[in-house]
TORKOL-4160 file (C-alpha; in steps of 0.2 Angstrom, whole numbers, padded with zeros to 4 digits, m for minus):
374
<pt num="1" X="m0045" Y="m0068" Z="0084"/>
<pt num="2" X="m0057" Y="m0073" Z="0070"/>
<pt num="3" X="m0053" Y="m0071" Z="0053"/>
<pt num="4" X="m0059" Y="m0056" Z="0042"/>
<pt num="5" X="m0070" Y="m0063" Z="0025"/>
<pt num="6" X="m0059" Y="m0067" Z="0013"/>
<pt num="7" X="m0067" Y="m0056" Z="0001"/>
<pt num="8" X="m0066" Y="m0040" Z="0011"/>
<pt num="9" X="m0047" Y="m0043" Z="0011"/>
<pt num="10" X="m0046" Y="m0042" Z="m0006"/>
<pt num="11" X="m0057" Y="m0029" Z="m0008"/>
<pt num="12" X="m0068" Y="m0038" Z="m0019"/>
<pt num="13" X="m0086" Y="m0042" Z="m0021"/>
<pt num="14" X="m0091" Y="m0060" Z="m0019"/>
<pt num="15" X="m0095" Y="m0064" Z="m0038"/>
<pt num="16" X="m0080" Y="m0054" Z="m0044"/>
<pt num="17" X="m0071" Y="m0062" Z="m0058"/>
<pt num="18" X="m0055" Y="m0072" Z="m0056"/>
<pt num="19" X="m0044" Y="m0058" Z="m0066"/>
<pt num="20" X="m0053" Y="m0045" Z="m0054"/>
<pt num="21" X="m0048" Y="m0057" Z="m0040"/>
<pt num="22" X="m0030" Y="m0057" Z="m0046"/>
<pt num="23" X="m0027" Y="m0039" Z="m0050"/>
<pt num="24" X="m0035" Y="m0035" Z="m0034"/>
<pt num="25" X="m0022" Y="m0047" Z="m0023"/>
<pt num="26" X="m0006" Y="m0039" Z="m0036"/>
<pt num="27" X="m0010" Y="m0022" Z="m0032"/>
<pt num="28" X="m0010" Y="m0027" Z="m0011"/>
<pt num="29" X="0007" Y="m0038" Z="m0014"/>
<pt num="30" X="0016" Y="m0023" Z="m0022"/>
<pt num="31" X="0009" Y="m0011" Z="m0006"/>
<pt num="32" X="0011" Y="m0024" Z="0009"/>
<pt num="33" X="0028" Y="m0036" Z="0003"/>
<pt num="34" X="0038" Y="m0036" Z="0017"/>
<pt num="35" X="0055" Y="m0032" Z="0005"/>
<pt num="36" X="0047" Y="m0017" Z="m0001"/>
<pt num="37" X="0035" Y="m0011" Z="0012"/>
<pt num="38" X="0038" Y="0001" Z="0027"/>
<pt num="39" X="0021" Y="0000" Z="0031"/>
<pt num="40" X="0018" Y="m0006" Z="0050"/>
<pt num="41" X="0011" Y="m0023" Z="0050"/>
<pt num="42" X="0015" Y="m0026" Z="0033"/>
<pt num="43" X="0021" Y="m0044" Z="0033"/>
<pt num="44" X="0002" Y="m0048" Z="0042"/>
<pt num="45" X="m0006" Y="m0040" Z="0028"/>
<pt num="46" X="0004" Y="m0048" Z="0014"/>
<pt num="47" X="0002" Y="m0066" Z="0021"/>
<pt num="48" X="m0019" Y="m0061" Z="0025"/>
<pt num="49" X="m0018" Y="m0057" Z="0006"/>
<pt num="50" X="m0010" Y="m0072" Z="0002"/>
<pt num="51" X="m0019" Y="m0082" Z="0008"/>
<pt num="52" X="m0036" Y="m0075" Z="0003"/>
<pt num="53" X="m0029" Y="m0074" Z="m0015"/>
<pt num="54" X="m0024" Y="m0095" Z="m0012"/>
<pt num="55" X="m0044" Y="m0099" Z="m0008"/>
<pt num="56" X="m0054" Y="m0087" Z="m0021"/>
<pt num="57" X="m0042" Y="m0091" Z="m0035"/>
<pt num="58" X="m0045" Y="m0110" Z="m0032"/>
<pt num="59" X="m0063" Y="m0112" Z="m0038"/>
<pt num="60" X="m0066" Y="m0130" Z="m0029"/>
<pt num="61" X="m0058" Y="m0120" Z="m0014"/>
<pt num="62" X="m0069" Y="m0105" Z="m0018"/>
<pt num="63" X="m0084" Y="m0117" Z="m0020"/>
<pt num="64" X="m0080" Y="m0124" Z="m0002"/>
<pt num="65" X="m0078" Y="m0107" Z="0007"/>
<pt num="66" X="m0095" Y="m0097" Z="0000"/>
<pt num="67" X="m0103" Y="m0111" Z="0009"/>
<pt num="68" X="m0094" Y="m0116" Z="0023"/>
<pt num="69" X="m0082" Y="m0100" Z="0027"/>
<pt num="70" X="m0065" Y="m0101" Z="0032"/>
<pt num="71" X="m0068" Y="m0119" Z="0039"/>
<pt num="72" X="m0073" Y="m0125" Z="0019"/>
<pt num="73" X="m0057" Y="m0118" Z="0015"/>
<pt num="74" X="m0047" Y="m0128" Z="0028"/>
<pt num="75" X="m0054" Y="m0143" Z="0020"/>
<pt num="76" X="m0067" Y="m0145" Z="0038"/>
<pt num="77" X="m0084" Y="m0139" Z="0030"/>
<pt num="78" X="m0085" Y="m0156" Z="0018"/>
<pt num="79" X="m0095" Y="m0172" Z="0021"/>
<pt num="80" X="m0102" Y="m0172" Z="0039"/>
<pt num="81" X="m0085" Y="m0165" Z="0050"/>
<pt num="82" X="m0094" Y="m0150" Z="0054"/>
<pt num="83" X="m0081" Y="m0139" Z="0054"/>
<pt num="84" X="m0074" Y="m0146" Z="0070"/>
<pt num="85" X="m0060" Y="m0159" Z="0066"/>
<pt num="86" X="m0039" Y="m0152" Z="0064"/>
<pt num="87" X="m0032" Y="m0162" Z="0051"/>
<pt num="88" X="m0015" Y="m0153" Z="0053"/>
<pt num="89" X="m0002" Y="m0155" Z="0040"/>
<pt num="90" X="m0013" Y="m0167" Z="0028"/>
<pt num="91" X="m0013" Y="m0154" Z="0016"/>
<pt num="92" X="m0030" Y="m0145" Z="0015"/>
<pt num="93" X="m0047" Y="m0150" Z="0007"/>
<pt num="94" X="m0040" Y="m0156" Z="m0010"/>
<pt num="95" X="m0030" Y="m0171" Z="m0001"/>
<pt num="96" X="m0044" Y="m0176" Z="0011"/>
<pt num="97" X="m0054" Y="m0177" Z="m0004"/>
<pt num="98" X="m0040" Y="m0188" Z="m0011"/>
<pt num="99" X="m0043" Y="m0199" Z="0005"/>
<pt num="100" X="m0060" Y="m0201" Z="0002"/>
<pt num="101" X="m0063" Y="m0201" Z="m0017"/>
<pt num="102" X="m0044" Y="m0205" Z="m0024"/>
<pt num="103" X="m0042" Y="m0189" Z="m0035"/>
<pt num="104" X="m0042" Y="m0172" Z="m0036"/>
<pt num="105" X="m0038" Y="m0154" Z="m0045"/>
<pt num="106" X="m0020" Y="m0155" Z="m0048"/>
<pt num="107" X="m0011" Y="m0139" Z="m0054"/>
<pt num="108" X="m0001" Y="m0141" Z="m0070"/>
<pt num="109" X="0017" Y="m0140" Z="m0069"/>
<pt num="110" X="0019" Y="m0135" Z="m0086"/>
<pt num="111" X="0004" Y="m0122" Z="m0089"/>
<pt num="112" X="0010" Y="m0105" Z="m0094"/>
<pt num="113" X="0014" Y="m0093" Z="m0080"/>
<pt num="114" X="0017" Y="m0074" Z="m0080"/>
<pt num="115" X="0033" Y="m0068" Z="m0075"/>
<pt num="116" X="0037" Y="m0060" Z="m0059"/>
<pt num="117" X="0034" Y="m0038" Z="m0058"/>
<pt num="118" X="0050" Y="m0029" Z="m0056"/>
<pt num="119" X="0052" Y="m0012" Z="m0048"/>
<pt num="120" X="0067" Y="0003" Z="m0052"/>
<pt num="121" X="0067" Y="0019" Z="m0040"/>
<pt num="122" X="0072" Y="0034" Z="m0051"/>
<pt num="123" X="0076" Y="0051" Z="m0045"/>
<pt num="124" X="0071" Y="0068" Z="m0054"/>
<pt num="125" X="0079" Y="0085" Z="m0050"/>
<pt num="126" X="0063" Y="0098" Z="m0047"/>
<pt num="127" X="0061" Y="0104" Z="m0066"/>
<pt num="128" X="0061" Y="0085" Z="m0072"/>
<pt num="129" X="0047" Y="0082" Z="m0064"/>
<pt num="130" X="0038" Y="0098" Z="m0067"/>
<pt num="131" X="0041" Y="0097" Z="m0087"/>
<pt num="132" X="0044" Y="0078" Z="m0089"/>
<pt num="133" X="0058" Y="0070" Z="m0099"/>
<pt num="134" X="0063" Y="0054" Z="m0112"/>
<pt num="135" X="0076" Y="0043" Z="m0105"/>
<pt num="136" X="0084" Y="0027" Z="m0103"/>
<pt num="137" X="0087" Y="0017" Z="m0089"/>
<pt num="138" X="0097" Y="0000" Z="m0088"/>
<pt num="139" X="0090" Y="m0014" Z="m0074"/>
<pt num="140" X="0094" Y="m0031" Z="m0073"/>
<pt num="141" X="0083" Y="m0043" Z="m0076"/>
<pt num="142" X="0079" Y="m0061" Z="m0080"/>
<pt num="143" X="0080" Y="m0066" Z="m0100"/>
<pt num="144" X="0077" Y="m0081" Z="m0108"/>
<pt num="145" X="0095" Y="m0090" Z="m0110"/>
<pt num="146" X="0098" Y="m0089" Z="m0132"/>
<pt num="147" X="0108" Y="m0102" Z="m0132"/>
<pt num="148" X="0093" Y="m0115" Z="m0128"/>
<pt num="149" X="0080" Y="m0105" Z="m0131"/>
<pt num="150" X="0076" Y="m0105" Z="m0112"/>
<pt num="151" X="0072" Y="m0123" Z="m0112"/>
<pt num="152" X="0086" Y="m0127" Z="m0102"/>
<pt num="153" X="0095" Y="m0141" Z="m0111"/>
<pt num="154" X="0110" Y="m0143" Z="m0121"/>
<pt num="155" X="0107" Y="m0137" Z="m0139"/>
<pt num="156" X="0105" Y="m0153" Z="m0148"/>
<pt num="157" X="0095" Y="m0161" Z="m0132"/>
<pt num="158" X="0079" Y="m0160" Z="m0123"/>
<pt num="159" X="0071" Y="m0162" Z="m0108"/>
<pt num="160" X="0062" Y="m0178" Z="m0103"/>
<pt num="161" X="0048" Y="m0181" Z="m0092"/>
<pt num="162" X="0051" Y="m0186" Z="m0073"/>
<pt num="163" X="0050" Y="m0202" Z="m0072"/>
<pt num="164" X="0045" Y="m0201" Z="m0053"/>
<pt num="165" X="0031" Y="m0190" Z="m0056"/>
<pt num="166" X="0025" Y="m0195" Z="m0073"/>
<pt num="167" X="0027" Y="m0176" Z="m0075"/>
<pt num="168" X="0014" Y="m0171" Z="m0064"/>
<pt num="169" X="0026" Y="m0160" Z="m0052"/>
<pt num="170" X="0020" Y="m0169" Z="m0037"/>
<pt num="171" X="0023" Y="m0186" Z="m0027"/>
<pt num="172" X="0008" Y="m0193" Z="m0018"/>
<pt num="173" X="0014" Y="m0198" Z="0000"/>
<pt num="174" X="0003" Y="m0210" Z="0010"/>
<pt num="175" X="0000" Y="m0207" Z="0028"/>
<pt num="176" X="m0010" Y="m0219" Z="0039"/>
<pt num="177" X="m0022" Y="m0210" Z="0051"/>
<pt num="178" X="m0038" Y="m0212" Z="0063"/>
<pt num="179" X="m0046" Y="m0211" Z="0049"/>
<pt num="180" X="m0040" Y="m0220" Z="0038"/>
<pt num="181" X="m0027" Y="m0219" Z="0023"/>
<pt num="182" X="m0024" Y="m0200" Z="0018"/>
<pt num="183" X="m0015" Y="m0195" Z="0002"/>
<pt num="184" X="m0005" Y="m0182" Z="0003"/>
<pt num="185" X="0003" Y="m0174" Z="m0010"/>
<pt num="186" X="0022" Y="m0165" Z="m0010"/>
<pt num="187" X="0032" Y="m0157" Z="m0022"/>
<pt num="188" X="0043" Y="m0169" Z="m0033"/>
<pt num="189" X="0062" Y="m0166" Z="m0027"/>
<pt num="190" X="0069" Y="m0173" Z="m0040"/>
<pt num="191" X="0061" Y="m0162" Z="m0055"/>
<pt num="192" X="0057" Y="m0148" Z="m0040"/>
<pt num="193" X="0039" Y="m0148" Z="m0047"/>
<pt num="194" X="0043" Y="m0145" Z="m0066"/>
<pt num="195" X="0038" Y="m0164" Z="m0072"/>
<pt num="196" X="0055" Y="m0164" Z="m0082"/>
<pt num="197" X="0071" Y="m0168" Z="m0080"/>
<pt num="198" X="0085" Y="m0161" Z="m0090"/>
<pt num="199" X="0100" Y="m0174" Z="m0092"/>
<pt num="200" X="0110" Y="m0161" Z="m0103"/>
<pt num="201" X="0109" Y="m0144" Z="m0094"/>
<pt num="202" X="0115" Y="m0131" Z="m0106"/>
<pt num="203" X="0132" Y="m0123" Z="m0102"/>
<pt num="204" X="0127" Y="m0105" Z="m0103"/>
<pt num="205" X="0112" Y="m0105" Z="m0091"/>
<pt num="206" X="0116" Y="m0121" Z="m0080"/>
<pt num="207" X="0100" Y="m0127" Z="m0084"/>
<pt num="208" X="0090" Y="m0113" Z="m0078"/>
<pt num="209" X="0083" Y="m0106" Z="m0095"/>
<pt num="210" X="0089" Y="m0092" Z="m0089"/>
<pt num="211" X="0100" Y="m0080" Z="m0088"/>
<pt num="212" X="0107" Y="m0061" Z="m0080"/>
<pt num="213" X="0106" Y="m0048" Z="m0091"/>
<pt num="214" X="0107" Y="m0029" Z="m0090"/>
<pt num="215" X="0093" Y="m0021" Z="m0102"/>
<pt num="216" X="0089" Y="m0006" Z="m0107"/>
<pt num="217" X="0073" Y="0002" Z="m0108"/>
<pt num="218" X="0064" Y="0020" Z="m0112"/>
<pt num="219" X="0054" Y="0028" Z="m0101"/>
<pt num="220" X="0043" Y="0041" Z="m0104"/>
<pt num="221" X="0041" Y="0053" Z="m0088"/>
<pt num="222" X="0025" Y="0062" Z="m0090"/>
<pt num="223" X="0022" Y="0082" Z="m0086"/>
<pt num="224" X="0018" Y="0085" Z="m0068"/>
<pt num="225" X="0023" Y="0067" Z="m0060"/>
<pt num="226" X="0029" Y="0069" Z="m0041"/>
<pt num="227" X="0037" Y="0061" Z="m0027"/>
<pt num="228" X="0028" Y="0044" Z="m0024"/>
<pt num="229" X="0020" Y="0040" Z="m0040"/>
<pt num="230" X="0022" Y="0026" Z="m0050"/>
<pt num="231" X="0025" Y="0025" Z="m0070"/>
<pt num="232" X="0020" Y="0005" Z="m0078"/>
<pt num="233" X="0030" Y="m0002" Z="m0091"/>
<pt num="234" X="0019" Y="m0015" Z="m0097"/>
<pt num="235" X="0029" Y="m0032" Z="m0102"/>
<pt num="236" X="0045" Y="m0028" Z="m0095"/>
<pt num="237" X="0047" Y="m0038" Z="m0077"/>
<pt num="238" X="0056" Y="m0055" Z="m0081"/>
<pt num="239" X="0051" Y="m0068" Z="m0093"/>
<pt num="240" X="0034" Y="m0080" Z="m0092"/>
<pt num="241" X="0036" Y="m0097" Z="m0087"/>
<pt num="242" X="0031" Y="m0110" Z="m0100"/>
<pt num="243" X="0027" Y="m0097" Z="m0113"/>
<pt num="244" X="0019" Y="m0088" Z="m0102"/>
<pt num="245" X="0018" Y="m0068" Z="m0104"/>
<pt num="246" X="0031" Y="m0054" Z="m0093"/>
<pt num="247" X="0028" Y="m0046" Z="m0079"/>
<pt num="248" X="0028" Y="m0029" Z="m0078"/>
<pt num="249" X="0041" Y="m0016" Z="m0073"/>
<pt num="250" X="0035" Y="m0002" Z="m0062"/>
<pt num="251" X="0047" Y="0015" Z="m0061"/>
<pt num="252" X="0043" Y="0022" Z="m0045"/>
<pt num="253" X="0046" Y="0041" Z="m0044"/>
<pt num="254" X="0056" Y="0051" Z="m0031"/>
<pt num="255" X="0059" Y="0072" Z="m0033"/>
<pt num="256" X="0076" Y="0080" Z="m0028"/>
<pt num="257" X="0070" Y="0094" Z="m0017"/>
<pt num="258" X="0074" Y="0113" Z="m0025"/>
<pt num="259" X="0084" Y="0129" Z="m0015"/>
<pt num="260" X="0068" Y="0141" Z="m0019"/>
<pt num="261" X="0052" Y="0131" Z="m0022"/>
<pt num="262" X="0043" Y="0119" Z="m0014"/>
<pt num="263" X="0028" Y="0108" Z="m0020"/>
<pt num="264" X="0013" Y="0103" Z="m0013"/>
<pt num="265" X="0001" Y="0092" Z="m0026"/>
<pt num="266" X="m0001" Y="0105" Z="m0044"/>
<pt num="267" X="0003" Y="0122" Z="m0033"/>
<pt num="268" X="0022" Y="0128" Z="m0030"/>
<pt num="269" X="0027" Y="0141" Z="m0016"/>
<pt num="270" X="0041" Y="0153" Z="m0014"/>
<pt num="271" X="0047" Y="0165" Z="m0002"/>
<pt num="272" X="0053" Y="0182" Z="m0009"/>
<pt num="273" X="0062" Y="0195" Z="0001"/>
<pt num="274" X="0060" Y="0212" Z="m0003"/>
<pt num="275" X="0067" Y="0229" Z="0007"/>
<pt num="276" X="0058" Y="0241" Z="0018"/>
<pt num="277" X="0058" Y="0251" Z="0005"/>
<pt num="278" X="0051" Y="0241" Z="m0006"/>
<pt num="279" X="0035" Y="0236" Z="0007"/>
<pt num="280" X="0034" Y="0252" Z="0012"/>
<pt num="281" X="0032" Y="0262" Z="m0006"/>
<pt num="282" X="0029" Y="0249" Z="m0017"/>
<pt num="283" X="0036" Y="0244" Z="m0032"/>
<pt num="284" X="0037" Y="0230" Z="m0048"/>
<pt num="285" X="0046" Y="0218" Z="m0044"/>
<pt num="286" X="0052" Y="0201" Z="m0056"/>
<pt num="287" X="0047" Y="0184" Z="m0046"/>
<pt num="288" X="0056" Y="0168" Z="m0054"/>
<pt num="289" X="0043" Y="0154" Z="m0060"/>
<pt num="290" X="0047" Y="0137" Z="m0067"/>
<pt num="291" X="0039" Y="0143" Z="m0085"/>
<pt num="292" X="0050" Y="0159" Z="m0084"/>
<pt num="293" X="0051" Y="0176" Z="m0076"/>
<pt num="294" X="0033" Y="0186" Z="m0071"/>
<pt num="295" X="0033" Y="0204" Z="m0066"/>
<pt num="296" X="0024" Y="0205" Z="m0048"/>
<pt num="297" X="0013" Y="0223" Z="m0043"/>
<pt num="298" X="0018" Y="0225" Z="m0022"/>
<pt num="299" X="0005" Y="0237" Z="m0015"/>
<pt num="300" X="0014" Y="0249" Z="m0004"/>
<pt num="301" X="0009" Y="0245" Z="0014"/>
<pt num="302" X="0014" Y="0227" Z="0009"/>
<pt num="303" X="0017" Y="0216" Z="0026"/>
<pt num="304" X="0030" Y="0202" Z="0029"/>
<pt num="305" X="0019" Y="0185" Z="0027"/>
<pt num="306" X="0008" Y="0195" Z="0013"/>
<pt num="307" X="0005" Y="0180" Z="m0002"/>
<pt num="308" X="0002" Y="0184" Z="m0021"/>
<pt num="309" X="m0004" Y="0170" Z="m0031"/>
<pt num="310" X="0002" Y="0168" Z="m0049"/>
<pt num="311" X="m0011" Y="0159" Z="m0057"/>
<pt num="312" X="m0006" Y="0146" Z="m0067"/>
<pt num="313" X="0010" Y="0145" Z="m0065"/>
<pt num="314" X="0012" Y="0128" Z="m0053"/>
<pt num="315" X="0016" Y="0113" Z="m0059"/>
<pt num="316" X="0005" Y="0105" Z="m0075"/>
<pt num="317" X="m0005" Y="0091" Z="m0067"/>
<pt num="318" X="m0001" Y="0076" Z="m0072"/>
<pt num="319" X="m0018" Y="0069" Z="m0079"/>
<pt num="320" X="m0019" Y="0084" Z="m0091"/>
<pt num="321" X="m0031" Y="0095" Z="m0080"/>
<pt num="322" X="m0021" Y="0111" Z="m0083"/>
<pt num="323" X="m0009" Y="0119" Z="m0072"/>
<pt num="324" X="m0008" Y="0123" Z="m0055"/>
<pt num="325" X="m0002" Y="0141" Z="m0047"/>
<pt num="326" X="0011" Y="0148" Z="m0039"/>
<pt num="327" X="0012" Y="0155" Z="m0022"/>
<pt num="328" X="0023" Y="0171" Z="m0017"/>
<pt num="329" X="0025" Y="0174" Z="0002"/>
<pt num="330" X="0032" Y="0191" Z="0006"/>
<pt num="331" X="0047" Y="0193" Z="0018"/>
<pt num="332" X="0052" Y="0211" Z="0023"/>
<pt num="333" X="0072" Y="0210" Z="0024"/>
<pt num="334" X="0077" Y="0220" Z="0038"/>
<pt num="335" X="0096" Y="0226" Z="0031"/>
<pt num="336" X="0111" Y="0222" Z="0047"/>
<pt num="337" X="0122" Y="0234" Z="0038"/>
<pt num="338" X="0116" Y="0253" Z="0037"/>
<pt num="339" X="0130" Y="0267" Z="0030"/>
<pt num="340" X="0129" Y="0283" Z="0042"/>
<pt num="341" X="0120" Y="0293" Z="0029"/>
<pt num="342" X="0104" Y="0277" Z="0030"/>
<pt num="343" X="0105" Y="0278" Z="0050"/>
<pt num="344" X="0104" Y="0298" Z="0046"/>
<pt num="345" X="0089" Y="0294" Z="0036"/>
<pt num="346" X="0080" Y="0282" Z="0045"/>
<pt num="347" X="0081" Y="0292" Z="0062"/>
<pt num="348" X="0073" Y="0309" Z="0053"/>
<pt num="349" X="0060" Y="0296" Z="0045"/>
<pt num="350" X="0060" Y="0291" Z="0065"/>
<pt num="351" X="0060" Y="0310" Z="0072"/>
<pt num="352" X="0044" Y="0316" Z="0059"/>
<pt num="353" X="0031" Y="0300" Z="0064"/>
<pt num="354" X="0039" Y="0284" Z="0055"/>
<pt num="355" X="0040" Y="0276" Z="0074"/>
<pt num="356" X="0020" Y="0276" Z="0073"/>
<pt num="357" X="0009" Y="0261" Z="0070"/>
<pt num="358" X="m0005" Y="0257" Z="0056"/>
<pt num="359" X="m0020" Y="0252" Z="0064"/>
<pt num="360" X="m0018" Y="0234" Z="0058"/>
<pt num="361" X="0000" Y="0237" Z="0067"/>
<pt num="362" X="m0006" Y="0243" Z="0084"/>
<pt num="363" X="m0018" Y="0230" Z="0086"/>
<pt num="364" X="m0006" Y="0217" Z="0082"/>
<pt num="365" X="0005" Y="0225" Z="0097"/>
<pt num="366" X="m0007" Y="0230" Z="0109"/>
<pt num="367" X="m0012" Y="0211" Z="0107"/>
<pt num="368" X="0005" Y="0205" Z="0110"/>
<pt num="369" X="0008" Y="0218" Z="0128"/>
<pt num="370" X="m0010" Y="0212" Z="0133"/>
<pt num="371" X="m0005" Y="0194" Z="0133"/>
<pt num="372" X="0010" Y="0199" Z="0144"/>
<pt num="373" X="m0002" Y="0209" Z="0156"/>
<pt num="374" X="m0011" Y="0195" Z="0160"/>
């Protein structure tokens, strides 16, 4: 099965930017991660992201791939190859073109790096998320350690550069092939690709930098959020690397569900039972909203499944576009308990033509016996 375009995964066009580029493949990790996906095929699409993301970020990799496709990016479009060679675990294109020109882009193990996103489910009964709300919530996250300042060493020390690195985060391993010598490069196990080694660790963080920490942060839950949305907290996910900025913290919404209203988008429906009485003569009757109660005109004549809409009385959107309305479905309660003087009633309104049908009745009955005729 061939590859799809690098780009098209993405979502991208082919001169978008590399901050395009990387909010394009955030945006599918945090849909597709396969710890926080229930998506089918997620952990296909994640690692189709990822690897997009590891080609178009690279712009020697990039380069190779808007000329040659996905056989540039495998290191097989370069020189004369052709695209047709299988150089297996040798790394890619940056160590082949180690074999051939003894250097290449190396990625600095040092150079600032953001912090990794966090996520916090939060539920909101019904009204919350209708109205909104200030709180606090307390996650655990990552911080950097105070005793050493998230450097990692005992106060008083430091860290030194790996002296089997040079500091470079990688070790160059030599392989002999038909080809001739290929370089190829690994991570340094004993700084585990930091280029430093700390020959004091602190006692607090182990020499981590880091440390556990339960924080507490406010959140501002806007008017009219609903089940599914997502609030960002820009700057709160866990600590850079190397001085590098925080990720972001993203509160994802879920909505209690409510004895009398359901929600569909800005609209809410209800059902409301009202007596025989009531349909049949009509009356005023006072319909519960969640911005208070509303007085509700019922037409006498009024049938089970008959909907009034409140306008304006839904939930507010949460953008700011106004408010969205409430429905009223009617239900016609037919009472299971009747006192002898209301069976006395009901069999003189029987007696003098209450037994008769509307026309809008008798149709729907004479619809009903014809579908049994035939």
């Amino acid at each position: 099965m061939s590859k799809r375009d690098y780009y098209e995964v993405l979502g991208v066009e082919n001169d978008a930017s590399k901050d395009d580029i990387k909010k394009a493949y955030r945006k599918l990790a945090r849909k597709y991660h396969p710890d926080v996906s229930e998506e089918e095929n997620a952990a296909d699409k994640f690692k189709e992201a990822k690897e997009a993301y590891e080609v178009l970020s690279d712009e020697q990799k990039r380069a190779q791939y808007d000329q040659f496709g996905h056989a540039g990016a495998q290191g097989q479009g370069f020189g004369g190859f052709g695209g047709a060679q299988d150089f297996g675990d040798f790394g890619g294109f940056g160590d082949i073109f180690d074999m051939f020109f003894g250097g290449g882009r190396r990625r600095d193990p040092n150079a600032p790096q953001q912090g990794a996103d966090l996520q916090y489910t939060m539920t909101l009964d019904f009204e919350e998320a209708i109205f909104g709300k200030e709180t606090d919530i307390n996650i655990p996250k990552e911080e950097n350690c105070d005793t050493c300042h998230g450097s990692g060493a005992k106060p008083g020390t430091k860290a030194e550069t790996c002296s089997h690195c040079k500091g470079s985060g990688q070790l160059n391993m030599e392989q002999n092939t038909p080809f001739g010598r290929v370089v190829n490069r690994r991570v340094c196990h004993h700084c585990n690709g930091s280029g430093k080694i700390i020959p004091e660790k602190c006692t607090t963080c182990g020499g981590s930098g880091k440390v556990k920490e339960n924080k507490t942060i406010h959140i501002s839950i806007p008017k009219g959020i609903d089940e599914g949305h997502q609030i960002r907290v820009s700057g709160k996910g866990e600590p850079g690397v190397n001085g590098g900025p925080p990720g972001d913290l993203f509160v994802v919404i879920k909505v209690r569900s409510h004895e009398f209203y359901e929600r569909d988008g800005d609209h809410i429906y209800c059902e409301l039972p009202i007596t025989f009485a009531q349909a049949a003569l009509g009356d005023e009757v006072e319909v519960p909203t969640v911005h208070g109660k509303v007085m509700l005109t019922i037409p006498a004549g009024t049938q089970t499944g008959k909907v009034f809409r409140l306008k304006g009385k839904g939930a507010p959107n949460v953008r700011g576009y106004g408010h969205g309305d409430q429905h009223v479905q009617i239900r016609v309660v037919t009472p299971s308990r009747l006192t002898d003087r209301q069976k006395e009633l009901l069999r003189e309104f029987n007696e003098i033509g209450g037994n008769e049908s509307t026309d809008e009745q008798g149709s729907l009955f004479q619809r009903f016996k014809n579908a049994f005729k035939s």
